[in-house]
C-alpha positions in Angstrom: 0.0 0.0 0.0 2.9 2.8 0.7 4.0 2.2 -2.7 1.0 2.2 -4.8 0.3 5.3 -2.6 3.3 6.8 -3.3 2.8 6.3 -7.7 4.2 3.0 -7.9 2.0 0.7 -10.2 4.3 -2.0 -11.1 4.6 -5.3 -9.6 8.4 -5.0 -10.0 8.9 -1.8 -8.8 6.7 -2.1 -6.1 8.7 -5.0 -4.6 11.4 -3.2 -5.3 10.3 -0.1 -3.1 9.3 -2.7 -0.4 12.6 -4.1 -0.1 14.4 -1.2 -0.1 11.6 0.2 2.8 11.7 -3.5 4.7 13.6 -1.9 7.7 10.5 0.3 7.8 8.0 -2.0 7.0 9.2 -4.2 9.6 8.6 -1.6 12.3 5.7 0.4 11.5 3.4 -2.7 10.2 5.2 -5.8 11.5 5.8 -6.9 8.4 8.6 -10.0 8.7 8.9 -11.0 4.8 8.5 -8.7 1.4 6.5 -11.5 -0.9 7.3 -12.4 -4.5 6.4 -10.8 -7.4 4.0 -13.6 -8.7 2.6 -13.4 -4.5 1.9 -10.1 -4.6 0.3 -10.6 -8.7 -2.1 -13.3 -7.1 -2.9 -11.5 -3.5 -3.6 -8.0 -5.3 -5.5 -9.7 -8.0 -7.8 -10.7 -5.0 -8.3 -7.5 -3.5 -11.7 -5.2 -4.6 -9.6 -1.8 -5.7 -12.8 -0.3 -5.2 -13.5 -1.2 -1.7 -10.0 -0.6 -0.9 -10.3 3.2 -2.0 -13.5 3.8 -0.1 -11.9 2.4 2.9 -8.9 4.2 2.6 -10.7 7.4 2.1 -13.3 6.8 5.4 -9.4 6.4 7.4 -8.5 9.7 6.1 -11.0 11.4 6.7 -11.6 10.4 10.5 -7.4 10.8 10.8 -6.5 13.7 8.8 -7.6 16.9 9.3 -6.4 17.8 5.5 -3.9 16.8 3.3 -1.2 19.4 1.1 -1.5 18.9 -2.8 0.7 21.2 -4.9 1.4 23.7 -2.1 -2.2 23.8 -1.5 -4.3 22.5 1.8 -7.4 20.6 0.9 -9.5 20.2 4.3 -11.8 16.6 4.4 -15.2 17.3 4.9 -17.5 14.3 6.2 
């Protein structure tokens, strides 16, 4: 999720990000082991996008008062 959050699409390069961030990863989230390309094909490919977004969006918006977009403050309103 952190890389597809921060723009990486890629299956590759989001491994790639996750290794290189596993230090992190490991602390923040517990996670103990970056999976596979083809494991993180087959586990994404099982995942409603949709849902996803809405959830992530309902997290924001009871977390974050706002968020800065090209220098620019956009306040969540619920």
């Amino acid at each position: 999720m952190c890389a597809i959050l921060s723009g990486i699409d890629q299956f590759g390069d989001i491994v790639s990000h996750d290794k290189n961030k596993a230090k992190f990863l490991k602390e923040a989230f517990g996670i103990k082991e970056i999976p596979s390309k083809p494991t993180l094909s087959r586990i994404l490919s099982m995942i409603d996008a949709e849902k996803v977004g809405e959830i992530i969006l309902e997290i924001m918006e009871e977390n974050v008062e706002g968020l800065a977009v090209d220098g620019k403050f956009i306040r969540f309103t619920g």
